[in-house]
Each structure stands twice: as structure tokens, then as C-alpha cells.
CHARMM internal coordinates of N, CA and C (Angstrom, degrees):
IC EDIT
DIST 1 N 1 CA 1.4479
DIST 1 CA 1 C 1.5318
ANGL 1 N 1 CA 1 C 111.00
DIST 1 C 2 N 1.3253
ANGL 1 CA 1 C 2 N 99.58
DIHE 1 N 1 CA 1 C 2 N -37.18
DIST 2 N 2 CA 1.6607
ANGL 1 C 2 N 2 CA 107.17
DIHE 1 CA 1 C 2 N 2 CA 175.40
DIST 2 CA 2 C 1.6933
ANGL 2 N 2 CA 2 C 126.43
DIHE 1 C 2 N 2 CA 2 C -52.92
DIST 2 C 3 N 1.2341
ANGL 2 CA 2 C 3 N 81.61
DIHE 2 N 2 CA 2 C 3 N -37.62
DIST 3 N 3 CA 1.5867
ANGL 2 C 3 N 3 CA 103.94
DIHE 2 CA 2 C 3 N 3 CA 177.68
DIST 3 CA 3 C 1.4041
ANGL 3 N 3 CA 3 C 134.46
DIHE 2 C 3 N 3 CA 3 C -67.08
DIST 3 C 4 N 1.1989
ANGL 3 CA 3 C 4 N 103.30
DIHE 3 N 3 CA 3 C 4 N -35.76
DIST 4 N 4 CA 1.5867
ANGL 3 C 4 N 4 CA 134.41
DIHE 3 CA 3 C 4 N 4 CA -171.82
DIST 4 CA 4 C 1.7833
ANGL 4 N 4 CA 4 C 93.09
DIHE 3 C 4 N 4 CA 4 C -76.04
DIST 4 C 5 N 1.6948
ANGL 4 CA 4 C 5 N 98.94
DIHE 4 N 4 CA 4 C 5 N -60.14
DIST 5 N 5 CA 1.7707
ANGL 4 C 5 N 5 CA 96.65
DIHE 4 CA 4 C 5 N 5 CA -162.66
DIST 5 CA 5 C 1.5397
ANGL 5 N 5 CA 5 C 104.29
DIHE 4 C 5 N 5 CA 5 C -75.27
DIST 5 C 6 N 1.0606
ANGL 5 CA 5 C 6 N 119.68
DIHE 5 N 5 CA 5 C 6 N -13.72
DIST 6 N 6 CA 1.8788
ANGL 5 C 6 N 6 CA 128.40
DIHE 5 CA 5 C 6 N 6 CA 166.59
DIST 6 CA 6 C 1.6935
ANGL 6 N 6 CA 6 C 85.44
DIHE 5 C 6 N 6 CA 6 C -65.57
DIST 6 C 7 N 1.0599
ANGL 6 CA 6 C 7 N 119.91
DIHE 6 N 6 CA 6 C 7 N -101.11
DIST 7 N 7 CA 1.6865
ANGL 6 C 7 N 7 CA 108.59
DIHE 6 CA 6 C 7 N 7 CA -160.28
DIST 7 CA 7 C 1.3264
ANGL 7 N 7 CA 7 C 143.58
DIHE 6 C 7 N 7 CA 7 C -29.35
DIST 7 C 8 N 1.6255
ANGL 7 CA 7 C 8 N 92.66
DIHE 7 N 7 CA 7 C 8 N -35.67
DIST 8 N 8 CA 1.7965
ANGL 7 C 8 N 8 CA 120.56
DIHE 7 CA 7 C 8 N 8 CA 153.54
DIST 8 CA 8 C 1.6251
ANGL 8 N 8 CA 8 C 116.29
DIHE 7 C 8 N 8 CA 8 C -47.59
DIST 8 C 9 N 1.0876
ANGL 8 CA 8 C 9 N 105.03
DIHE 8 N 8 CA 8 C 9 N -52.13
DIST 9 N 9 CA 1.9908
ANGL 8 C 9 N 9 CA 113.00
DIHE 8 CA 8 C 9 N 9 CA -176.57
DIST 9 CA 9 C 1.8592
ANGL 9 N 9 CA 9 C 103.67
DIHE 8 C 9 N 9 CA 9 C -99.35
DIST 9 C 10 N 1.2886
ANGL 9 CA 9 C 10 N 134.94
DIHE 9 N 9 CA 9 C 10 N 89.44
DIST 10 N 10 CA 1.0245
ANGL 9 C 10 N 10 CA 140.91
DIHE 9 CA 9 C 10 N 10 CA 147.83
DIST 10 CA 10 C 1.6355
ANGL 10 N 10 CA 10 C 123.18
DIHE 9 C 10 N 10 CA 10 C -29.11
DIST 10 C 11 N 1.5311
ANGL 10 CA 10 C 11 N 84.58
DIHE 10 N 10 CA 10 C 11 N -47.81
DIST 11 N 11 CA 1.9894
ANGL 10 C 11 N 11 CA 102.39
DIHE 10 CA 10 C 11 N 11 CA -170.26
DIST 11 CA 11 C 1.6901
ANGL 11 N 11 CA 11 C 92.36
DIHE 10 C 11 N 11 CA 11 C -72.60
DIST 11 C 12 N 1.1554
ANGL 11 CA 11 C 12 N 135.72
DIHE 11 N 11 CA 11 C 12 N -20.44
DIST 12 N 12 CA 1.4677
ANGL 11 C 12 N 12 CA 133.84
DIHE 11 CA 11 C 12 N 12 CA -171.22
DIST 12 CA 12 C 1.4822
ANGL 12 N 12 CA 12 C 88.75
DIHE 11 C 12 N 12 CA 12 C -101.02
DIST 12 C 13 N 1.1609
ANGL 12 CA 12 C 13 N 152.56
DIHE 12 N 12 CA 12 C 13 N -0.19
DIST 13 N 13 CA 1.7024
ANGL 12 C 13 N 13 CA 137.99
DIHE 12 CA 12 C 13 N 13 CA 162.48
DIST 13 CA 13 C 1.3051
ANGL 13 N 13 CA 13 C 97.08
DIHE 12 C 13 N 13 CA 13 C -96.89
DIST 13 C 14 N 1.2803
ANGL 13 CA 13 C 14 N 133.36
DIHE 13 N 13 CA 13 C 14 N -33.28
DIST 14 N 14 CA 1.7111
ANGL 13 C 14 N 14 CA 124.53
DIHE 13 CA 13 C 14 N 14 CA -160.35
DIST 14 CA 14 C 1.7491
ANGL 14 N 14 CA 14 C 87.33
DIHE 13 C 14 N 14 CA 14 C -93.00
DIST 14 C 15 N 0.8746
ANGL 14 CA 14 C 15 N 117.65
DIHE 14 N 14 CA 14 C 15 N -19.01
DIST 15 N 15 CA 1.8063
ANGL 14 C 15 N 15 CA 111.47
DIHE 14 CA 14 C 15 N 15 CA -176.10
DIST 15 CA 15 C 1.9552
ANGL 15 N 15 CA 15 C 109.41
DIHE 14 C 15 N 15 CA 15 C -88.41
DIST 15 C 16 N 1.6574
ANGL 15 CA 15 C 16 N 95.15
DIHE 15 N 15 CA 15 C 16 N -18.50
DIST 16 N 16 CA 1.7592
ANGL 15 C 16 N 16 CA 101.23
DIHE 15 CA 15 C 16 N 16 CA 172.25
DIST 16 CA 16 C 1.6895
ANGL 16 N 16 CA 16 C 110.85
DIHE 15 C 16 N 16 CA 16 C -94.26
DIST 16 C 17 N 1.1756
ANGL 16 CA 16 C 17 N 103.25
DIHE 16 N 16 CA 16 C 17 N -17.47
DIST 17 N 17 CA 1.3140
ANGL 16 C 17 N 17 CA 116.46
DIHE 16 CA 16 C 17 N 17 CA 166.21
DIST 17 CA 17 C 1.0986
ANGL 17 N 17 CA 17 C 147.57
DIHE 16 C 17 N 17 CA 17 C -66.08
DIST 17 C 18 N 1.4649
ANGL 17 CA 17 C 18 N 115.49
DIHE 17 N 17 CA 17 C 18 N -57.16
DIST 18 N 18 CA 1.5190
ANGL 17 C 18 N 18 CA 144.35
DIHE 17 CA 17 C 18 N 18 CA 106.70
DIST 18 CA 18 C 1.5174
ANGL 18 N 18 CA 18 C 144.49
DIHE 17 C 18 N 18 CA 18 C 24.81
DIST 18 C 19 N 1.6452
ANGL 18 CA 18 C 19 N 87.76
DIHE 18 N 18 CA 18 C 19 N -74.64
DIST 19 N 19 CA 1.1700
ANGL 18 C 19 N 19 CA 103.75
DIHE 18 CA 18 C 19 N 19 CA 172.03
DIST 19 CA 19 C 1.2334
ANGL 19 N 19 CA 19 C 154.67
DIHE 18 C 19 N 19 CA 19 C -25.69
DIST 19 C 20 N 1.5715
ANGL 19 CA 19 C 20 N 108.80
DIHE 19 N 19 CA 19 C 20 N -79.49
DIST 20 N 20 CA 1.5377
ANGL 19 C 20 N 20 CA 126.09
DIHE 19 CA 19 C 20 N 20 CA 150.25
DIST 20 CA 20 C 1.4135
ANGL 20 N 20 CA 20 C 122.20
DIHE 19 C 20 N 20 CA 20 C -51.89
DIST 20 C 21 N 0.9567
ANGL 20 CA 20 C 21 N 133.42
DIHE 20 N 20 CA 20 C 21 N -20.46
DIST 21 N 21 CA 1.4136
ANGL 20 C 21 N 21 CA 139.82
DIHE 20 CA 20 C 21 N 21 CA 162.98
DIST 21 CA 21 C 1.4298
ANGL 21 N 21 CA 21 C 109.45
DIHE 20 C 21 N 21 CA 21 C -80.07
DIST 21 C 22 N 0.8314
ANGL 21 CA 21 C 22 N 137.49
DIHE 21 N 21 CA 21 C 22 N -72.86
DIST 22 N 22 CA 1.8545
ANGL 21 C 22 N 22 CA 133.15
DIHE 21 CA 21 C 22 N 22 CA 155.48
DIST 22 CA 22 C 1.7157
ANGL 22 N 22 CA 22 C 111.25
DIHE 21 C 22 N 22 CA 22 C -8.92
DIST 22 C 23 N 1.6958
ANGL 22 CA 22 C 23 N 94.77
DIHE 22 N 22 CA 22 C 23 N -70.26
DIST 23 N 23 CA 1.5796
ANGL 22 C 23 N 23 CA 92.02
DIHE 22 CA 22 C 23 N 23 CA -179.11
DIST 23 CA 23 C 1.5174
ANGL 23 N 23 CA 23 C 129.79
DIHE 22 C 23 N 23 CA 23 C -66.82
DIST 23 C 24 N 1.2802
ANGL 23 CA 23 C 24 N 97.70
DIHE 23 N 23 CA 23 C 24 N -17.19
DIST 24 N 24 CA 1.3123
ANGL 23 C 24 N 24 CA 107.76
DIHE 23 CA 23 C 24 N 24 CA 169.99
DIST 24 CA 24 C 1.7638
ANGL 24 N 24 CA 24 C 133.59
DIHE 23 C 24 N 24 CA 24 C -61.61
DIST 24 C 25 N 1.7828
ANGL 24 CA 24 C 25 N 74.50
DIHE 24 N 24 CA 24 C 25 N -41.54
DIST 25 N 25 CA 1.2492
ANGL 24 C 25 N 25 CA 86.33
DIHE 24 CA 24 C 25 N 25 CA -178.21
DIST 25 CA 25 C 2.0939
ANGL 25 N 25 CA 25 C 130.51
DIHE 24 C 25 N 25 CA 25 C -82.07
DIST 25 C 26 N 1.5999
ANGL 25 CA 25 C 26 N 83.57
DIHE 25 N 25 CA 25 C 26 N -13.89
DIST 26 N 26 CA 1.6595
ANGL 25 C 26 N 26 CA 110.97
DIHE 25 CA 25 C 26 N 26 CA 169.27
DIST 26 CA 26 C 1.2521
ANGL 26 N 26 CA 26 C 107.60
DIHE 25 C 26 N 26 CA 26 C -80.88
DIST 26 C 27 N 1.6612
ANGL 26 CA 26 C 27 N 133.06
DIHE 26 N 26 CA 26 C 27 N -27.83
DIST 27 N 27 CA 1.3977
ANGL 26 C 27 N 27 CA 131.33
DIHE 26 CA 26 C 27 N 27 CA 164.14
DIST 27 CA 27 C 1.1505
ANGL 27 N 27 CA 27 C 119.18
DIHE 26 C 27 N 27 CA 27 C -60.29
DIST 27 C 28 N 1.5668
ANGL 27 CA 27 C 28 N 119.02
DIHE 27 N 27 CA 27 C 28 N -38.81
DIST 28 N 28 CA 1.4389
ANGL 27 C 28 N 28 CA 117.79
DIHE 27 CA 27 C 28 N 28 CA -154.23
DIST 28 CA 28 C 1.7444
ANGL 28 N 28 CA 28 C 72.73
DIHE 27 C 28 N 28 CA 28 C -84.87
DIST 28 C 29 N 1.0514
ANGL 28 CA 28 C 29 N 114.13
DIHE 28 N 28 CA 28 C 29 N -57.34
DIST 29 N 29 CA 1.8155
ANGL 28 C 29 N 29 CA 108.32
DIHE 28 CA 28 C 29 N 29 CA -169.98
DIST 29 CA 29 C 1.8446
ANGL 29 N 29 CA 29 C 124.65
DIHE 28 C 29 N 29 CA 29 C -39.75
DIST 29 C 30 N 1.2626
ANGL 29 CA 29 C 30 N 106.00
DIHE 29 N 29 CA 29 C 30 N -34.80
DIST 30 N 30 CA 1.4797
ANGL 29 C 30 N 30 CA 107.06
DIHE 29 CA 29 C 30 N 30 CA -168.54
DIST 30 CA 30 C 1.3685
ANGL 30 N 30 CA 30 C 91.91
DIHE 29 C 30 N 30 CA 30 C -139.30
DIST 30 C 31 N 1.4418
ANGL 30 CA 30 C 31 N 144.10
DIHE 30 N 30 CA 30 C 31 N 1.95
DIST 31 N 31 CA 1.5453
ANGL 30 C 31 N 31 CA 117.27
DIHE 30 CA 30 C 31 N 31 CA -164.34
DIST 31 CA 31 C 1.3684
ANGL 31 N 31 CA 31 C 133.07
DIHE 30 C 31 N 31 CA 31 C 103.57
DIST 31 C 32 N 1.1248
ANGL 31 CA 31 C 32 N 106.22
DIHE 31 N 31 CA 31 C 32 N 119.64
DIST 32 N 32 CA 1.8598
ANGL 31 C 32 N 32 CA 95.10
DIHE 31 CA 31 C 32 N 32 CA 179.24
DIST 32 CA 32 C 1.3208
ANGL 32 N 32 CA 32 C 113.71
DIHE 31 C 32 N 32 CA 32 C -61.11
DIST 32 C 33 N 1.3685
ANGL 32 CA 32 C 33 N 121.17
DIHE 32 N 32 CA 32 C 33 N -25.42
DIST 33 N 33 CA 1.6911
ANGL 32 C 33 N 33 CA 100.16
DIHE 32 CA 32 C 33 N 33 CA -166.17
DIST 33 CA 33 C 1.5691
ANGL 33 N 33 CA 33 C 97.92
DIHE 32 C 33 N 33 CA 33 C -83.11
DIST 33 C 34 N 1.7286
ANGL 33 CA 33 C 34 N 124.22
DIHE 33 N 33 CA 33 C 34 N -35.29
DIST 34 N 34 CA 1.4765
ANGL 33 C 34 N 34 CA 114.46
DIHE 33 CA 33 C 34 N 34 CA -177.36
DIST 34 CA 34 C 1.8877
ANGL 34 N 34 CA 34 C 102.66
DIHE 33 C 34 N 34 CA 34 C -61.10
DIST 34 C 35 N 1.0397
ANGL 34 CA 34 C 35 N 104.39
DIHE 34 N 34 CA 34 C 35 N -20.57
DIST 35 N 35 CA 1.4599
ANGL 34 C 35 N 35 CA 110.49
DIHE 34 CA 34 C 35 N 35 CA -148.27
DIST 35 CA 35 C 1.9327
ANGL 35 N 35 CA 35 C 74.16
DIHE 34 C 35 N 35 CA 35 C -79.05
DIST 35 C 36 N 1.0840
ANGL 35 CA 35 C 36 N 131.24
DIHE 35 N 35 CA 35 C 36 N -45.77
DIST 36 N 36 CA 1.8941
ANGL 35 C 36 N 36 CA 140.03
DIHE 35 CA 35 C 36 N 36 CA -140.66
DIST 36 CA 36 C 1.9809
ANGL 36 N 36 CA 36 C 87.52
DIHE 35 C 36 N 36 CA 36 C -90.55
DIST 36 C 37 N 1.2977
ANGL 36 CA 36 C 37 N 127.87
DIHE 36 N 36 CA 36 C 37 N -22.78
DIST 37 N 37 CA 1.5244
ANGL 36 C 37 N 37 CA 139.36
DIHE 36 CA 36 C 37 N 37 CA 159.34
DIST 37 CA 37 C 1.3801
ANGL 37 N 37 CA 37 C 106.81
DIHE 36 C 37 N 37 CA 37 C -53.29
DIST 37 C 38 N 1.3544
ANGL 37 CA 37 C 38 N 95.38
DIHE 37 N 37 CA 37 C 38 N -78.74
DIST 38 N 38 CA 1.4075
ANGL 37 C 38 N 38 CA 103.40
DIHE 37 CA 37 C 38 N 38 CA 178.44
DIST 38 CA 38 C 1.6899
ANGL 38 N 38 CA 38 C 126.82
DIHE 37 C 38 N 38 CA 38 C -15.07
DIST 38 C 39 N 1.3454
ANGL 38 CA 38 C 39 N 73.42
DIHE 38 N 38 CA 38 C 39 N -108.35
DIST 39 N 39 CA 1.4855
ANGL 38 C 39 N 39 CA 100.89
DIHE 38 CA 38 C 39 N 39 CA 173.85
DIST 39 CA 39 C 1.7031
ANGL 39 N 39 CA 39 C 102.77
DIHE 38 C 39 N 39 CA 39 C -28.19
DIST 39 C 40 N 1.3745
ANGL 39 CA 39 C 40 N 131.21
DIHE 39 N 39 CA 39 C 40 N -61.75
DIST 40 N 40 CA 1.1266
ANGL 39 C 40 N 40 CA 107.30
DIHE 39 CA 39 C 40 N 40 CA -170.20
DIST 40 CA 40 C 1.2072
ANGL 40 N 40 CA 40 C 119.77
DIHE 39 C 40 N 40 CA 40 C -85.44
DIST 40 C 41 N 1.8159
ANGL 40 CA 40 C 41 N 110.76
DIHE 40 N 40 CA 40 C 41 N 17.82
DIST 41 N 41 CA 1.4702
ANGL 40 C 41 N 41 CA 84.17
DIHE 40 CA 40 C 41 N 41 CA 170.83
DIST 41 CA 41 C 1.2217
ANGL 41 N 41 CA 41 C 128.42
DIHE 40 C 41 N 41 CA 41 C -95.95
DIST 41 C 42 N 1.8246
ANGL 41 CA 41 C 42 N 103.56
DIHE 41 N 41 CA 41 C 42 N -16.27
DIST 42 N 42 CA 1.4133
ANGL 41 C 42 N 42 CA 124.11
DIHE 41 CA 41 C 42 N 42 CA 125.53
DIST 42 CA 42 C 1.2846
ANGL 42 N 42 CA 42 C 123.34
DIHE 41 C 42 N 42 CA 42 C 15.17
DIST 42 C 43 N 1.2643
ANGL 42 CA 42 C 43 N 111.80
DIHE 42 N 42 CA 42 C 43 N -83.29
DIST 43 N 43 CA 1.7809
ANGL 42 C 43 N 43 CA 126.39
DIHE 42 CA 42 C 43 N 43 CA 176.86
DIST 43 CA 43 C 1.3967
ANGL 43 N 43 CA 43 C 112.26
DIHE 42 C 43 N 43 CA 43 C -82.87
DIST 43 C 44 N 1.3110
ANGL 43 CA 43 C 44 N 117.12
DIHE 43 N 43 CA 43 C 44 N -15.21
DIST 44 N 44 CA 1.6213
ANGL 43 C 44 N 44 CA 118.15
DIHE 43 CA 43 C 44 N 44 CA 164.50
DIST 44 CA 44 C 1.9012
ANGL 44 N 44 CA 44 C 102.93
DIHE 43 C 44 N 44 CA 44 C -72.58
DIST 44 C 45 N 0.9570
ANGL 44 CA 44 C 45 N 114.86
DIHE 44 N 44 CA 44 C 45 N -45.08
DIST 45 N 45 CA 1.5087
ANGL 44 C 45 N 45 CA 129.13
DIHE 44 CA 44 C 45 N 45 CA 175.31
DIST 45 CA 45 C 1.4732
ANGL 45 N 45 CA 45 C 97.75
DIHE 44 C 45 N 45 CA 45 C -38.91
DIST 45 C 46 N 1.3533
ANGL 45 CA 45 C 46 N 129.29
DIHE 45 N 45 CA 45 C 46 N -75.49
DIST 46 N 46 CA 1.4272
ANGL 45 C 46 N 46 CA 161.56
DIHE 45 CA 45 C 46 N 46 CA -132.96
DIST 46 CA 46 C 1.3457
ANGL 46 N 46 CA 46 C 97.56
DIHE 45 C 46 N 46 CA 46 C -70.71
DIST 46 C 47 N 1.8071
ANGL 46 CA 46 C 47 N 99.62
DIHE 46 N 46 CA 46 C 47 N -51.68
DIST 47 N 47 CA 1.6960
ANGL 46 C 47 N 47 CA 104.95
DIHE 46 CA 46 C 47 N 47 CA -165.69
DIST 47 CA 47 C 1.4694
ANGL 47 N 47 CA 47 C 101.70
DIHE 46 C 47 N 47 CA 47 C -70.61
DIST 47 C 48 N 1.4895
ANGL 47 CA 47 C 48 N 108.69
DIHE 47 N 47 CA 47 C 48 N -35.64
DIST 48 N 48 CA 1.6726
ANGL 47 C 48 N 48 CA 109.32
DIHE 47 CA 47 C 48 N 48 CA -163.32
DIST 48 CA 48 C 1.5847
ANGL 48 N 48 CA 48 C 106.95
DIHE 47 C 48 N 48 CA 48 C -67.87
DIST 48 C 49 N 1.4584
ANGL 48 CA 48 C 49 N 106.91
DIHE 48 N 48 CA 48 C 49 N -31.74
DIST 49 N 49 CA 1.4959
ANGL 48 C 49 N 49 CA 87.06
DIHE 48 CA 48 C 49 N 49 CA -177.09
DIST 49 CA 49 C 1.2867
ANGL 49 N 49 CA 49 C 106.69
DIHE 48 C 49 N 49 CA 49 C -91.32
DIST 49 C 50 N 1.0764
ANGL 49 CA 49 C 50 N 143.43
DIHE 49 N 49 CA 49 C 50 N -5.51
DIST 50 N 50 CA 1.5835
ANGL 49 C 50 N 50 CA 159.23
DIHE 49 CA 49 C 50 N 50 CA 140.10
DIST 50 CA 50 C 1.6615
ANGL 50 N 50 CA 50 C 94.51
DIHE 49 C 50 N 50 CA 50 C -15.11
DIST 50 C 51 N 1.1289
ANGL 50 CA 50 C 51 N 109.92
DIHE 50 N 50 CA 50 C 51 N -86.06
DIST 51 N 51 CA 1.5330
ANGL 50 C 51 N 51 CA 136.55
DIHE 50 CA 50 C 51 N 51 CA 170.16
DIST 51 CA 51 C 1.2037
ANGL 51 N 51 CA 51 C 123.61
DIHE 50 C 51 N 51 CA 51 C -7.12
DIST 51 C 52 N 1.6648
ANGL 51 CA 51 C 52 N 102.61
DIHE 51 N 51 CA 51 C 52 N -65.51
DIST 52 N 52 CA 1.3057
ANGL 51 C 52 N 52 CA 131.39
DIHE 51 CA 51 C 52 N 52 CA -166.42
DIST 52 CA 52 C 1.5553
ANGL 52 N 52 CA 52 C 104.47
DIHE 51 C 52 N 52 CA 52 C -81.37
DIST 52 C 53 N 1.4351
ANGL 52 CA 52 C 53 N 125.41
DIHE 52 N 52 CA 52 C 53 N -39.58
DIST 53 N 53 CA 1.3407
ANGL 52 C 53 N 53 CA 128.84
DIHE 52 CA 52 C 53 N 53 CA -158.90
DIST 53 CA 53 C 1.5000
ANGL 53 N 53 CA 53 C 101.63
DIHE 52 C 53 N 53 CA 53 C -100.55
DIST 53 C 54 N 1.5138
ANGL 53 CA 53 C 54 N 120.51
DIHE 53 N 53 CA 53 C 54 N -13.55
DIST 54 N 54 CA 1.5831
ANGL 53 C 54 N 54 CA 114.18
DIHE 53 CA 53 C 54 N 54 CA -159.94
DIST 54 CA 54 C 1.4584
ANGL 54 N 54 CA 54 C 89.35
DIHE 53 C 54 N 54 CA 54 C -91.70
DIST 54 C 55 N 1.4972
ANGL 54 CA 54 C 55 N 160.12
DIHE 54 N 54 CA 54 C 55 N 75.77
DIST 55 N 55 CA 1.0771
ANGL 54 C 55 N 55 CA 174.70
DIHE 54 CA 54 C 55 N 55 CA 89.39
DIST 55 CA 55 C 1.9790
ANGL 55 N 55 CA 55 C 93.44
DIHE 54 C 55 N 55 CA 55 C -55.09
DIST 55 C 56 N 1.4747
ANGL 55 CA 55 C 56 N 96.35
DIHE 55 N 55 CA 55 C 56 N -80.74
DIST 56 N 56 CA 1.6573
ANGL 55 C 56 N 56 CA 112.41
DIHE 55 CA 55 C 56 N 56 CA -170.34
DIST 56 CA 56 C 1.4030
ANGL 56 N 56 CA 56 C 96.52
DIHE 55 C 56 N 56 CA 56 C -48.43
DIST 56 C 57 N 1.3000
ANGL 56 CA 56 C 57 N 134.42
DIHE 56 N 56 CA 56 C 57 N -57.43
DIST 57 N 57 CA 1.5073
ANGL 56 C 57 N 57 CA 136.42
DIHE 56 CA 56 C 57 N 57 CA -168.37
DIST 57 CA 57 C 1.5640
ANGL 57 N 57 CA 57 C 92.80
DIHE 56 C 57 N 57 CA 57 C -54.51
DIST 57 C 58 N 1.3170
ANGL 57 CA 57 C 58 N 139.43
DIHE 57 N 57 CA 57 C 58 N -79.08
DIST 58 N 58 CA 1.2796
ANGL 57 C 58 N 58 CA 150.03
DIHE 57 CA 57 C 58 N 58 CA -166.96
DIST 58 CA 58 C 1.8011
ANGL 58 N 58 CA 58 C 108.29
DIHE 57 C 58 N 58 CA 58 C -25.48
DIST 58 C 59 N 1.6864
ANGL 58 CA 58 C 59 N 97.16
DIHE 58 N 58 CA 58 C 59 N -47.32
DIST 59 N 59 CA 1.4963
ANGL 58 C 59 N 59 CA 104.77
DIHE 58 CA 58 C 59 N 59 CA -170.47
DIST 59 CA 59 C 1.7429
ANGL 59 N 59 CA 59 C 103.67
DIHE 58 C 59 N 59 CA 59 C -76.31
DIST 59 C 60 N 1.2631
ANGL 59 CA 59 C 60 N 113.17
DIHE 59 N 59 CA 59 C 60 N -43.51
DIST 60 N 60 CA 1.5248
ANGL 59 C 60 N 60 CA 121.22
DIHE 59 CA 59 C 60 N 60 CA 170.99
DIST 60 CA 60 C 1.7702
ANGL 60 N 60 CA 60 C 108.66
DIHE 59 C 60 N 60 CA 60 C -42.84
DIST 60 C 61 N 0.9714
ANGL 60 CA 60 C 61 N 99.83
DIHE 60 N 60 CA 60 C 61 N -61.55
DIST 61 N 61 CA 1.5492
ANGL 60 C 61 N 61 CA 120.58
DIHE 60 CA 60 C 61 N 61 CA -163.96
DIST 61 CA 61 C 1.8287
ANGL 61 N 61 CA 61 C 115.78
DIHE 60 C 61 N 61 CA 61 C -53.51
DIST 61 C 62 N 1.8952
ANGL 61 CA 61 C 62 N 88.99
DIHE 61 N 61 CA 61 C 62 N -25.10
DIST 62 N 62 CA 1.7239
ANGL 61 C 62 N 62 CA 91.03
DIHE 61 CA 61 C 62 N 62 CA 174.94
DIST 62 CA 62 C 1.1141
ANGL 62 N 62 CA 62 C 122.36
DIHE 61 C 62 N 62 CA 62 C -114.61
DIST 62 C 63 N 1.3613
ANGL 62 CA 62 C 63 N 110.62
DIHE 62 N 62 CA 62 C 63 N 25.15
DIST 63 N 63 CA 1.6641
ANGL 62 C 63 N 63 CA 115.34
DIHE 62 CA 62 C 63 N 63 CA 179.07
DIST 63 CA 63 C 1.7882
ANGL 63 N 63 CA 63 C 97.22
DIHE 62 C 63 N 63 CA 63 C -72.80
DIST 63 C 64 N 1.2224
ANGL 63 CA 63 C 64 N 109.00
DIHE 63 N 63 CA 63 C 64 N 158.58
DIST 64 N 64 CA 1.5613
ANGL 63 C 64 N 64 CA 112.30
DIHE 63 CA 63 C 64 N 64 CA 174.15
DIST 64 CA 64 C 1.4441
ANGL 64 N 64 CA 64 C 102.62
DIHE 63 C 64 N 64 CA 64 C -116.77
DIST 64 C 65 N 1.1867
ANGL 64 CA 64 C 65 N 123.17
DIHE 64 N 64 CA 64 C 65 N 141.29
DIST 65 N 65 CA 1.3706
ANGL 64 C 65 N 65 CA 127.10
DIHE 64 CA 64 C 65 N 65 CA -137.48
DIST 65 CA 65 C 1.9988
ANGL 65 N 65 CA 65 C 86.47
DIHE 64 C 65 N 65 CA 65 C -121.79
END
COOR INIT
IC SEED 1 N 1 CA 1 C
IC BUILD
């Protein structure tokens, strides 16, 4: 199943692809520890609106179509 929705999303292989080279390249630029902020605040970002929106998602999610 994993496989299928990877081939489906292109923009989700060039963003796994990507990646480490990006961060790398923001380390060599500012530092691993600004660089180790960053990035997670990134995923601190992600969860919060996760958070905030999964009420609305919940109600979306049980409509019967």
C-alpha cells in the first residue's frame, strides 16, 4: 500500500530525496544546533496545527459520502 501511494505523490519522493541535502546544506550555513531548532520547530509547527484542525478533520472525516 505504501508503495502504490509513494508513486502516486512524486512531490513526496523529491521531498524524501531532498531532504538530507537541504539540511545539510542549512547546517553547513548556520550550524547544527541552529540548524537541530529549526527543523524541529518545523514539526513542532506540524503537530500544533495537527492539534488545532483535528476537531474540523474529525467532522470531515465522518460524513458518509
Amino acid at each position: 500500500m505504501q508503495t502504490a501511494i509513494r508513486a502516486e505523490r512524486p512531490d513526496a519522493r523529491s521531498g524524501e530525496s531532498l531532504s538530507p541535502a537541504i539540511g545539510g546544506w542549512i547546517a553547513q550555513g548556520i550550524g547544527y544546533s541552529s540548524t537541530f531548532v529549526l527543523l524541529g520547530s518545523f514539526a513542532l509547527g506540524s503537530i500544533s496545527l495537527w492539534l488545532i484542525f483535528s476537531s474540523t478533520l474529525k467532522a470531515v472525516c465522518a460524513i458518509k459520502v
